[in-house]
C-alpha positions in Angstrom: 125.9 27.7 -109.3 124.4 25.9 -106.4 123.2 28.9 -104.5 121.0 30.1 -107.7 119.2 26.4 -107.8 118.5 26.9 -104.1 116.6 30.5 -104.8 115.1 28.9 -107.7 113.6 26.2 -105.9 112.8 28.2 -102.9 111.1 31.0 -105.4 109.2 28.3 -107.1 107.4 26.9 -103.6 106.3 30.9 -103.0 105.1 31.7 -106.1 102.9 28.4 -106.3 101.8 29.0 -103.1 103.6 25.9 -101.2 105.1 28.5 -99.0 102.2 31.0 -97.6 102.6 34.6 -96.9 103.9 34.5 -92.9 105.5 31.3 -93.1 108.3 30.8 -91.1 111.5 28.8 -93.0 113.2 26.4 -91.3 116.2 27.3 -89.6 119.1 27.9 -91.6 120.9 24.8 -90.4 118.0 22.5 -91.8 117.8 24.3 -94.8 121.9 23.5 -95.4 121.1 20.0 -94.8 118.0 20.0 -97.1 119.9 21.2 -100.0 122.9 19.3 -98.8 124.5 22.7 -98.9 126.7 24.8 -96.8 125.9 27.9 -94.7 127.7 30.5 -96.4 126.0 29.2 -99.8 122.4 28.6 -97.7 122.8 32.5 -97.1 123.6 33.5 -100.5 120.6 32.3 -102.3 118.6 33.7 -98.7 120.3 37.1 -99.4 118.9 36.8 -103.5 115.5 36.2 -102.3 115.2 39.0 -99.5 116.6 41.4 -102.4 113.7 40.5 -104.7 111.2 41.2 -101.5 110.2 37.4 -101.6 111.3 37.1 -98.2 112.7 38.6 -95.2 114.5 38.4 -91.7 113.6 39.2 -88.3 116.2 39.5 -85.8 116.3 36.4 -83.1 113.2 34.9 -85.1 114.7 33.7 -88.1 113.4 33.9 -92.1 109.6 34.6 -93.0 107.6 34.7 -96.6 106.6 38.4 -97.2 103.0 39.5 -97.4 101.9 41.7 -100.5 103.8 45.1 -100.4 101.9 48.4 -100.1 101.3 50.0 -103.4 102.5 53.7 -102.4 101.5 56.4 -105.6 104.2 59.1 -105.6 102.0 61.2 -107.4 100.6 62.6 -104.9 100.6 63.3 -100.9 100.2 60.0 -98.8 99.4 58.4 -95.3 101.0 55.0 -94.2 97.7 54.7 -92.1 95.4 55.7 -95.2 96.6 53.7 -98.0 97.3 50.2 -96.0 93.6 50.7 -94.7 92.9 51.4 -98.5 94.1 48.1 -99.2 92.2 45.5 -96.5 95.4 45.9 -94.4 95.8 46.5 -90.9 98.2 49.6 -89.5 99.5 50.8 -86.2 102.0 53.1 -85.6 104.0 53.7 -82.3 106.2 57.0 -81.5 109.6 56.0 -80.6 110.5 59.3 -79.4 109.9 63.3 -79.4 111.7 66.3 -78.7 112.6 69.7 -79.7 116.3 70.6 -81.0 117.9 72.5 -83.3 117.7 71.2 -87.1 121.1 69.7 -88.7 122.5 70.0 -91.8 120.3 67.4 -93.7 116.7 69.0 -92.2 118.0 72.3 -92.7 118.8 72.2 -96.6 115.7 70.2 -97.1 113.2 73.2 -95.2 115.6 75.8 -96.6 115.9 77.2 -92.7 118.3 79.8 -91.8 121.2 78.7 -89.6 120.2 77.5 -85.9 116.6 76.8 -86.4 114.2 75.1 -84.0 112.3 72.5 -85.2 110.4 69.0 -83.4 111.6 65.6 -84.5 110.0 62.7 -84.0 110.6 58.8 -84.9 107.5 56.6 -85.5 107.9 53.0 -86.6 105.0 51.7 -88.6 103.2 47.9 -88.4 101.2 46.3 -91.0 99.4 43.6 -89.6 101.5 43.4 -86.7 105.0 43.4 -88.5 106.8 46.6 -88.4 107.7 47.5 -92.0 109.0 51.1 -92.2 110.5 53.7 -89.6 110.2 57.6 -89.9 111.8 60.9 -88.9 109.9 63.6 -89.0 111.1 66.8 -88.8 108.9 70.2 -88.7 109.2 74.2 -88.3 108.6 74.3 -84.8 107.1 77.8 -85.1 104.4 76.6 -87.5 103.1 74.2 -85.3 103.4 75.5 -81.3 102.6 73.0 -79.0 103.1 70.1 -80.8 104.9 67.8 -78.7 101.9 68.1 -76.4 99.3 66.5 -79.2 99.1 62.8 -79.8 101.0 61.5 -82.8 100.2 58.3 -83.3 97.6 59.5 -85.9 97.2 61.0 -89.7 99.7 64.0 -89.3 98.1 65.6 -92.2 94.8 65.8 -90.4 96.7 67.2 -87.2 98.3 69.8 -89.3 95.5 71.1 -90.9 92.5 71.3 -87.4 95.0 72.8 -85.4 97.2 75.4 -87.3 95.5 75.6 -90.2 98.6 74.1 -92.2 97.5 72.2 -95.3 100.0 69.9 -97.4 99.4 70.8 -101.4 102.2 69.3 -102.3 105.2 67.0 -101.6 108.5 66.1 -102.9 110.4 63.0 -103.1 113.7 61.3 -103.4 114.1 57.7 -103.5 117.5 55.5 -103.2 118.2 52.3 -101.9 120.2 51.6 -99.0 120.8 49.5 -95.7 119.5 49.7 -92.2 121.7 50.9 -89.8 121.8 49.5 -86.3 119.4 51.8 -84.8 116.7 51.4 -87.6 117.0 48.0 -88.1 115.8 47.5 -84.3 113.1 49.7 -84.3 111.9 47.3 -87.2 113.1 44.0 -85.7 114.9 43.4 -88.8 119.2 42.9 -88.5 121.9 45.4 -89.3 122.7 45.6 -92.5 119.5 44.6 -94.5 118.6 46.1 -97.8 116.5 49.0 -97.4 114.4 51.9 -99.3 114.4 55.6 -98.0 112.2 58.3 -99.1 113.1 61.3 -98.4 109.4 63.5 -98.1 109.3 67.0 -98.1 105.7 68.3 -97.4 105.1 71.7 -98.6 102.5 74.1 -97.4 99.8 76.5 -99.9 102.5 79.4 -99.9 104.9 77.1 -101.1 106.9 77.0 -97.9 108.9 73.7 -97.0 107.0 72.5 -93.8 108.2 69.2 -93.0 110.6 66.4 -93.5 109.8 63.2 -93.2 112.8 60.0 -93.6 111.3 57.2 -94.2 113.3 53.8 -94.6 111.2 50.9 -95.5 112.0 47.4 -95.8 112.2 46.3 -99.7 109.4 43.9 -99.4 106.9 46.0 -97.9 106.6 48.3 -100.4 105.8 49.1 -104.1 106.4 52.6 -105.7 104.2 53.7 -108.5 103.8 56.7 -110.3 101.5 58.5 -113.0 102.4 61.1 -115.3 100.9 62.9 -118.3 102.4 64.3 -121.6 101.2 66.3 -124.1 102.6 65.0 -127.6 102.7 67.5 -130.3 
């Protein structure tokens, strides 16, 4: 099929290195005439690529070449901040919003709460050398950490935690699926509606074993790299 010998071709010039990370492709109309191609085919093989993280799309600015993901170990606890500085990159994070409510069905099953709890939420969209690559909800036991809103929270959260209220993460919990950005997420990240997506779903919990926090993340797929270590005992 035509589309799969434009992806090839297209994959080969990334992998030898013909096509840098945070190159910008031609538009999609040169690229249909390039490969004497249509649009709806042109977009196929485009769609192939950004699935395999070889590429992606911002909104209004057209295809890029990804950089190298973050490798993120689900073995343990981790920062966005902390690991991407870990790894020569450069970070920022912006808060999008903060606010006090009651938690909904999702952040209430995940913290265990009774019925009508308060909690803070808070959205956060994180850079990596100036591209935004992953947005988060957070969502916390508001009467574990009093005054919160007031504190910046920009910053390592774990760190925050721990100075003020004395609330140390020992432990978290994961669940990983794939899945799409929705409208809202996808311009926080300047990505479009629709794109592929992964979402990790981070429950932090505390020494006692309490639930603390909830933390959505949704990445886009070519930002990151899951990893995981494990040990058995053979008998």
């Amino acid at each position: 099929m035509q589309y799969i010998k434009i992806t090839d071709a297209i994959r080969e010039q990334i992998q030898s290195g013909q096509l840098a990370a945070g190159t910008k492709l031609p538009s999609e109309r040169k690229l249909a005439e390039a490969f004497k191609t249509t649009r709806v085919t042109l977009r196929e093989a485009l769609s192939l690529l950004e699935a395999d993280g070889l590429i992606f799309r911002e909104d209004r600015r057209g295809w890029f070449i990804s950089q190298r993901p973050l490798v993120i170990n689900l073995s343990k606890p981790y920062e966005f901040s902390s690991v991407a500085l870990s790894l020569g990159r450069k970070p920022t994070t912006e808060v999008l919003s903060s606010d006090s409510m009651m938690a909904n069905k999702e952040s209430t099953e995940a913290l265990s709460l009774p019925p009508f709890s308060d909690v803070f939420r808070f959205e956060r969209v994180h850079s990596l050398d100036g591209r935004p690559v992953m947005y988060a909800e957070h969502v916390i036991r508001a009467e574990r950490v009093p005054n919160l809103l007031q504190h910046a929270l920009e910053g390592d959260l774990s760190e925050l935690y721990q100075s003020e209220w004395q609330l140390k993460v020992t432990e978290a919990k994961y669940r990983v699926v794939s899945t799409t950005f929705d409208q809202d997420v996808a311009l926080a990240t300047r990505s479009t509606t629709g794109s592929p997506a992964i979402k990790i779903t981070k429950v932090n919990v505390d020494e006692s074993g309490v639930a603390q926090e909830v933390v959505f993340e949704y990445w886009r797929c070519s930002a990151i790299e899951l990893e995981m270590e494990a040990a058995f005992t053979l008998r």
